[in-house]
BALOBA-1460 file (C-alpha; in Angstrom, 3 decimals):
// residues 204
<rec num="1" residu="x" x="22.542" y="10.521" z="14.790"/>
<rec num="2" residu="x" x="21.481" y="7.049" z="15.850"/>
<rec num="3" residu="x" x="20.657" y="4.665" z="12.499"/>
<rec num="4" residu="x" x="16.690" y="4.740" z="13.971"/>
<rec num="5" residu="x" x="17.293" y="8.060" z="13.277"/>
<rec num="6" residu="x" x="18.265" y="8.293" z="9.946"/>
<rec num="7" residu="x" x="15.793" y="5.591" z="9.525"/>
<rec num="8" residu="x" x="12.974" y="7.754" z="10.197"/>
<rec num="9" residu="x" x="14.731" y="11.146" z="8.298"/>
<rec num="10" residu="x" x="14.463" y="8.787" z="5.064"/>
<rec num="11" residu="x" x="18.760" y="8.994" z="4.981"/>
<rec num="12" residu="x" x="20.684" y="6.280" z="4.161"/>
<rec num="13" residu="x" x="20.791" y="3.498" z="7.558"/>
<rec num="14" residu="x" x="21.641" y="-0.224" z="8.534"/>
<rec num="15" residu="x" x="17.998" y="-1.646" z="9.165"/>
<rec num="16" residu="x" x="19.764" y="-4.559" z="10.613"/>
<rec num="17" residu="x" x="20.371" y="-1.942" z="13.874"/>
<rec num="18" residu="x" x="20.180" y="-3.835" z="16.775"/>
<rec num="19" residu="x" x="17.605" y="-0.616" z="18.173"/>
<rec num="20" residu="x" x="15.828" y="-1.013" z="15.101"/>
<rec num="21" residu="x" x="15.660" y="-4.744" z="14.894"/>
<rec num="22" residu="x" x="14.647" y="-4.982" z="18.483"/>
<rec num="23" residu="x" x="11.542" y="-3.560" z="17.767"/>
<rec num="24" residu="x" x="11.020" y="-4.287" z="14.371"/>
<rec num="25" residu="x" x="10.160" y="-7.804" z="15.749"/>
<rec num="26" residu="x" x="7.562" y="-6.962" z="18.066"/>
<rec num="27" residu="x" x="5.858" y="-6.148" z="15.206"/>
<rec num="28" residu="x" x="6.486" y="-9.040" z="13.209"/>
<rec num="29" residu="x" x="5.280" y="-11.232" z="15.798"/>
<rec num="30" residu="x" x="1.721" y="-9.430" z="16.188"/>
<rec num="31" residu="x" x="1.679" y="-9.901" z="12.492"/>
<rec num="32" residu="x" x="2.404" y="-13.628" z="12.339"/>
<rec num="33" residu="x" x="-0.993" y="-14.445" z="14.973"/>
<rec num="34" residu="x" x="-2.592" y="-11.663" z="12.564"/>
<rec num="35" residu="x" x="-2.390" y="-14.252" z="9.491"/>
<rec num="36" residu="x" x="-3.690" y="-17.049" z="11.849"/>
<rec num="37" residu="x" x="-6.799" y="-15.384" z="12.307"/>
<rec num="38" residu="x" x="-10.327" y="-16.818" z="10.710"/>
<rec num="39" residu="x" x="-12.193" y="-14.951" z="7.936"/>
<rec num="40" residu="x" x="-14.903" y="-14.114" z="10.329"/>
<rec num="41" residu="x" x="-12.530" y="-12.834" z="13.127"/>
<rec num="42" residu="x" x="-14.004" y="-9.205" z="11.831"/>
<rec num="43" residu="x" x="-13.668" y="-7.521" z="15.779"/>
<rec num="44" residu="x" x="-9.685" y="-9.307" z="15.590"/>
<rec num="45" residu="x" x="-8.478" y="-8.046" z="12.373"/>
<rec num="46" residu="x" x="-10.159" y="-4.520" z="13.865"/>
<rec num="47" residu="x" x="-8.257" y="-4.396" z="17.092"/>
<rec num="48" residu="x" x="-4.974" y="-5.430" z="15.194"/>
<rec num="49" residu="x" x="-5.298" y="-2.585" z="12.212"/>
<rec num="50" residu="x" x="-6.582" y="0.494" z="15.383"/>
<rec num="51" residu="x" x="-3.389" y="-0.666" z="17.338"/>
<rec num="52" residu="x" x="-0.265" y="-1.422" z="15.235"/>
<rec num="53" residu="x" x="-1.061" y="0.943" z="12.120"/>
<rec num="54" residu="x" x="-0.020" y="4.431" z="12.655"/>
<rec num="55" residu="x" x="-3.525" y="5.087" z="11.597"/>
<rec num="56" residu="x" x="-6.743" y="3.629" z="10.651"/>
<rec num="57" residu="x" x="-10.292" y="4.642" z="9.517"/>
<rec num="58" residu="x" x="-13.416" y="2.793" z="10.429"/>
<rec num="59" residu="x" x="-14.480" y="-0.407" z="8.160"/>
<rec num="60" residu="x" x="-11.379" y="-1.247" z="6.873"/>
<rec num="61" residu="x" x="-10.951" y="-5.130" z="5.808"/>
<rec num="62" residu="x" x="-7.415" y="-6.866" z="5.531"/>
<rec num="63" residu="x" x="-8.390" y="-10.696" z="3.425"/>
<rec num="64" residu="x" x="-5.436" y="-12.708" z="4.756"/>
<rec num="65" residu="x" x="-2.554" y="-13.701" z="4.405"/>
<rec num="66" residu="x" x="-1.134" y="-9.791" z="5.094"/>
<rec num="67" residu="x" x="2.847" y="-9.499" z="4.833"/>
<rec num="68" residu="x" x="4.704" y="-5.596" z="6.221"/>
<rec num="69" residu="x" x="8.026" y="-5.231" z="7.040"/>
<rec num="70" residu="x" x="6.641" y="-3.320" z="10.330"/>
<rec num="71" residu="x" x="3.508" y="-5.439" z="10.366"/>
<rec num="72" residu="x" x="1.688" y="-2.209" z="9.138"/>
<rec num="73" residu="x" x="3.297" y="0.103" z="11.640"/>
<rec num="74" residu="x" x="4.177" y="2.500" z="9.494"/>
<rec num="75" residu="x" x="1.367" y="2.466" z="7.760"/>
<rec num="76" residu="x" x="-2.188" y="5.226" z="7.900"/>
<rec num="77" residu="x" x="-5.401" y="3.792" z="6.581"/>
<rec num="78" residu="x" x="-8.305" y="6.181" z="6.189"/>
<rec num="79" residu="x" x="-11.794" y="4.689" z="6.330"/>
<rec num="80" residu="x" x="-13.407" y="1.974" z="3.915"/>
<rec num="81" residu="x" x="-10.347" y="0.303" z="2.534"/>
<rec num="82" residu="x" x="-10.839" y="-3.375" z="0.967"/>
<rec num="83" residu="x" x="-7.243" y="-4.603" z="0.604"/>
<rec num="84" residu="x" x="-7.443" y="-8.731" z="-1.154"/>
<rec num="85" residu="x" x="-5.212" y="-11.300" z="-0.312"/>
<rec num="86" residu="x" x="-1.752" y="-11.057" z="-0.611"/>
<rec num="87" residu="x" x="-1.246" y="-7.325" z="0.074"/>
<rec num="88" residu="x" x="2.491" y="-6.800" z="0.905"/>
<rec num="89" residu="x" x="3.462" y="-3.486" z="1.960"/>
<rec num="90" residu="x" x="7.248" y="-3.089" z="2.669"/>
<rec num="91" residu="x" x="6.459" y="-0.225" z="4.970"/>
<rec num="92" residu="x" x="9.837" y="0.516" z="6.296"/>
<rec num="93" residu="x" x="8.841" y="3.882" z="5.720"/>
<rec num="94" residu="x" x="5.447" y="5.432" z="5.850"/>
<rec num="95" residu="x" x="2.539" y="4.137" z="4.011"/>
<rec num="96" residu="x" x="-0.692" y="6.762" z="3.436"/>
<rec num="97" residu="x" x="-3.969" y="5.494" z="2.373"/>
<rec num="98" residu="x" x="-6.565" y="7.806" z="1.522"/>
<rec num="99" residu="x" x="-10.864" y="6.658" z="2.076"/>
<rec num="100" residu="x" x="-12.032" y="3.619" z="0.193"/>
<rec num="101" residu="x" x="-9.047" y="2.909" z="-1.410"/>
<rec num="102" residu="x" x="-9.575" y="-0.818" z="-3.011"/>
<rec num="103" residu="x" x="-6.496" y="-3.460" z="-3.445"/>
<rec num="104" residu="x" x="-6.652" y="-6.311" z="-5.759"/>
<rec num="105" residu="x" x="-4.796" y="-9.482" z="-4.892"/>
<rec num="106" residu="x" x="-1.193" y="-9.777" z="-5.136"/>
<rec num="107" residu="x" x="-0.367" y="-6.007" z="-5.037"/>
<rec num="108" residu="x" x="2.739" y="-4.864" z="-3.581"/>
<rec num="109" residu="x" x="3.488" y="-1.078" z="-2.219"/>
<rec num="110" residu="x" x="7.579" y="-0.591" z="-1.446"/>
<rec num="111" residu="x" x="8.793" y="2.045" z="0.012"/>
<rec num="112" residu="x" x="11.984" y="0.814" z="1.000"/>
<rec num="113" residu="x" x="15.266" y="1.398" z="-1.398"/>
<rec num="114" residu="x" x="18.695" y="0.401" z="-1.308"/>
<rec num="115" residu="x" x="21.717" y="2.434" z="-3.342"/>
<rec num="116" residu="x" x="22.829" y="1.316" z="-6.204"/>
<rec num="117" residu="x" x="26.353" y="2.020" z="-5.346"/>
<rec num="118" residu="x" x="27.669" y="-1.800" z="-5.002"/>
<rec num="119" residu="x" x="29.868" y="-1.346" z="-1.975"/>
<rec num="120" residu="x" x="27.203" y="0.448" z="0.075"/>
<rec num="121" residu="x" x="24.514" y="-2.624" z="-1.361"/>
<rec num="122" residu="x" x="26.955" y="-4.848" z="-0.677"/>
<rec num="123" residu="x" x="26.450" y="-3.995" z="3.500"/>
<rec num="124" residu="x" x="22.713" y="-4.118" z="2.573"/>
<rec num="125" residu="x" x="22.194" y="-0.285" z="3.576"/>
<rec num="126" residu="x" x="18.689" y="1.041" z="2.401"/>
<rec num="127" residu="x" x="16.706" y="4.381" z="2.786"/>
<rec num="128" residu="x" x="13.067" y="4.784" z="2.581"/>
<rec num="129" residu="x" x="11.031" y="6.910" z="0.704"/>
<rec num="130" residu="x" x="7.038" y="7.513" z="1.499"/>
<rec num="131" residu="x" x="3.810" y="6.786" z="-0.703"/>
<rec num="132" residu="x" x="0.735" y="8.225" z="-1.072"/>
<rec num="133" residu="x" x="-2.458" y="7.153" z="-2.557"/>
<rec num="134" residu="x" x="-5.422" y="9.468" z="-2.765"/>
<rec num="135" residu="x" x="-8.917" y="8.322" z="-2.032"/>
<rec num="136" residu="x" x="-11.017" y="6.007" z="-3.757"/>
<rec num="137" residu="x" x="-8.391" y="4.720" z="-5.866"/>
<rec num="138" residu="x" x="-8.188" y="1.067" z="-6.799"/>
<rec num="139" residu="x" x="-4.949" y="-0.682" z="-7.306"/>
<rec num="140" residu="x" x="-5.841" y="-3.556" z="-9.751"/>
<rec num="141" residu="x" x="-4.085" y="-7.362" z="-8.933"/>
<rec num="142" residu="x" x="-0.492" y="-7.626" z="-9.206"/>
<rec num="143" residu="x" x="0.382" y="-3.814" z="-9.274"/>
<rec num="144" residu="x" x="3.886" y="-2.839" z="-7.788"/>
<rec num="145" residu="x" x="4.518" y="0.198" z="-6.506"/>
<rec num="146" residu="x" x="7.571" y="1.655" z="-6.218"/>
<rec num="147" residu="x" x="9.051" y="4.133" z="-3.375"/>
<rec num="148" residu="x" x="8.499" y="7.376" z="-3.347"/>
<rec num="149" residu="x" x="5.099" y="7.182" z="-5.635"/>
<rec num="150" residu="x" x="2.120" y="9.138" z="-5.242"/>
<rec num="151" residu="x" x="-1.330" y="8.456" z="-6.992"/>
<rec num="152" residu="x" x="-4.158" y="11.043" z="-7.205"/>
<rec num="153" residu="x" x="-7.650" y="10.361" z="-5.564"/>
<rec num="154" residu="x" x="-9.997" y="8.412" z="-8.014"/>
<rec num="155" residu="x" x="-7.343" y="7.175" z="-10.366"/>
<rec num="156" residu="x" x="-7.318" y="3.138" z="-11.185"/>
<rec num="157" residu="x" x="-4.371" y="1.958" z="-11.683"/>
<rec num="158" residu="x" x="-4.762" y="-1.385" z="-14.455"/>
<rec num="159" residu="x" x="-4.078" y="-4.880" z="-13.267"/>
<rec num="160" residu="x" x="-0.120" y="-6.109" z="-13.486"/>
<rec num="161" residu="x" x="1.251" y="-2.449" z="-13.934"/>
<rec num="162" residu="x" x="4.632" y="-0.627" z="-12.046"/>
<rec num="163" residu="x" x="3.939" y="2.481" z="-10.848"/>
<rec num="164" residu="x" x="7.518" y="4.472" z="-11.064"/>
<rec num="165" residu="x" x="6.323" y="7.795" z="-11.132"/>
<rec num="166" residu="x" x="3.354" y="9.939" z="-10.215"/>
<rec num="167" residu="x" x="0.053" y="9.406" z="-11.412"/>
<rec num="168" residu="x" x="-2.496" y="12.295" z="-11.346"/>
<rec num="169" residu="x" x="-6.190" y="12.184" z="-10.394"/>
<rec num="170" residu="x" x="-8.986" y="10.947" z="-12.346"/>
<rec num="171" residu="x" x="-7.158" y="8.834" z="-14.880"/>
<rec num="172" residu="x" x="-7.220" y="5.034" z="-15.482"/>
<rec num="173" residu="x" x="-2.852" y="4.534" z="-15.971"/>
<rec num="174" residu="x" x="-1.990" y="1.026" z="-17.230"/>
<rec num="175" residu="x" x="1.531" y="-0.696" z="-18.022"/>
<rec num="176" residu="x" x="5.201" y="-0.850" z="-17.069"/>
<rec num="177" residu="x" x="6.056" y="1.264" z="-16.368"/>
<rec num="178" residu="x" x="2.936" y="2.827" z="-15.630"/>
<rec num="179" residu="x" x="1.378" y="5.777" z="-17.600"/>
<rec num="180" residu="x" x="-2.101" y="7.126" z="-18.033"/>
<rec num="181" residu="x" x="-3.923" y="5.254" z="-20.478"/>
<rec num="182" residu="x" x="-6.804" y="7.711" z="-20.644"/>
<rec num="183" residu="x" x="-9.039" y="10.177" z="-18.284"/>
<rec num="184" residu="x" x="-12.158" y="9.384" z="-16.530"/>
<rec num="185" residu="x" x="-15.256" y="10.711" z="-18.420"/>
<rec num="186" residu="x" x="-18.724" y="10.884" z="-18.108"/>
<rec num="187" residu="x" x="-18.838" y="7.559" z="-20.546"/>
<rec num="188" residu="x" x="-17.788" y="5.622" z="-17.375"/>
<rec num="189" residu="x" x="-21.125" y="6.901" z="-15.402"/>
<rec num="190" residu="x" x="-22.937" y="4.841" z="-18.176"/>
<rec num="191" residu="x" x="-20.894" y="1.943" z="-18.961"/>
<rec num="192" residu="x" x="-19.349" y="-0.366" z="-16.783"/>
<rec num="193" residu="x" x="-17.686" y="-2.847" z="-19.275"/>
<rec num="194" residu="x" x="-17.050" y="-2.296" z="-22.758"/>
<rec num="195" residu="x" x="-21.022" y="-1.527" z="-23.837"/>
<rec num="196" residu="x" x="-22.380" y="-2.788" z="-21.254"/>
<rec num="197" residu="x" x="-24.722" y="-0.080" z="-19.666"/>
<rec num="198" residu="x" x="-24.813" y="0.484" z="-16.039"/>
<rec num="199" residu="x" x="-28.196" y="-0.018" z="-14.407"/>
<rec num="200" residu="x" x="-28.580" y="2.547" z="-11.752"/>
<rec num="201" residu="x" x="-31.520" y="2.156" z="-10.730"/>
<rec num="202" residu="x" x="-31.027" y="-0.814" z="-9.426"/>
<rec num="203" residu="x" x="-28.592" y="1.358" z="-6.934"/>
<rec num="204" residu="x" x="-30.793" y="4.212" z="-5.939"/>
């Protein structure tokens, strides 16, 4: 078995592969004229997201700079994602974004390990486990998630938290590590902040 091969059977590999590296870096480099785009280079970021991502939805919006150890390759957007500056997914393995998923700044999604065995960390070996975030979940700024995590659809996950283990959907999960703070209730269709009532009309 070839060490692209373990890579993608999430097994223990040598990323520094000369197979892997080789193309590693032709992703890299897309990615580097990627940050050098302009805020209003919509049709760009577009045509960049449709053809290196595994996947991607319609009216999805990267705000640059963007960091991926693949450049995104590995990773599958649905539709309506808003990630904010910053985002850095180490998407070594694969990366799956459910619809209108919302990133705050400065969040960072790992999926990339290494063992904690010193003489096999010591060769700076690594295996890769996937993530998965349901739809319309919002990772607030500064979240890191670790490998391996999944997050159930509608969940928000609070601002500066690790995420180390599942969350479930529907729940607001805060902290590090992270755990649910509370469910989602009908309160939250009336207020948006604290007391502050929602005015829906103004939405209709």
């Amino acid at each position: 078995m070839t060490q692209y091969e373990r890579m993608v059977n999430g097994l223990i590999y040598d990323p520094a592969d000369e197979e892997i590296a080789k193309e590693q870096f032709l992703y890299l480099d897309r990615l580097w004229e990627f940050n050098l785009l302009k805020p209003s280079d919509y049709e760009k970021k577009q045509q960049y997201m449709k053809e290196v991502f595994a996947e991607c939805g319609e009216n999805c919006y990267i705000e640059l700079p963007f960091h991926a150890n693949w450049g995104g390759h590995h990773v599958h957007f649905g539709s309506g994602i808003y990630a904010n500056s910053n985002l850095t997914l180490v998407d070594d393995g694969h990366i799956y974004v459910g619809d209108k998923v919302m990133f705050g700044p400065n969040v960072t999604i790992a999926t990339a390990n290494h063992p904690i065995d010193p003489e096999l960390r010591s060769r700076a070996l690594q295996y890769n486990k996937d993530v998965h975030i349901g739809e319309n979940v919002w990772i607030g700024a500064g979240v890191i998630i670790v490998p391996g995590v999944r997050i159930g659809k509608n969940s928000v996950i609070g601002a500066g938290s690790i995420v180390t283990k599942d969350i479930p959907e529907n729940v607001v999960a805060v902290g590090n590590p992270c755990r649910v703070l509370r469910e989602i209730s009908d309160r939250d269709k009336e207020f948006f902040y604290k007391n502050e009532r929602i005015d829906r009309e103004e939405f209709v």
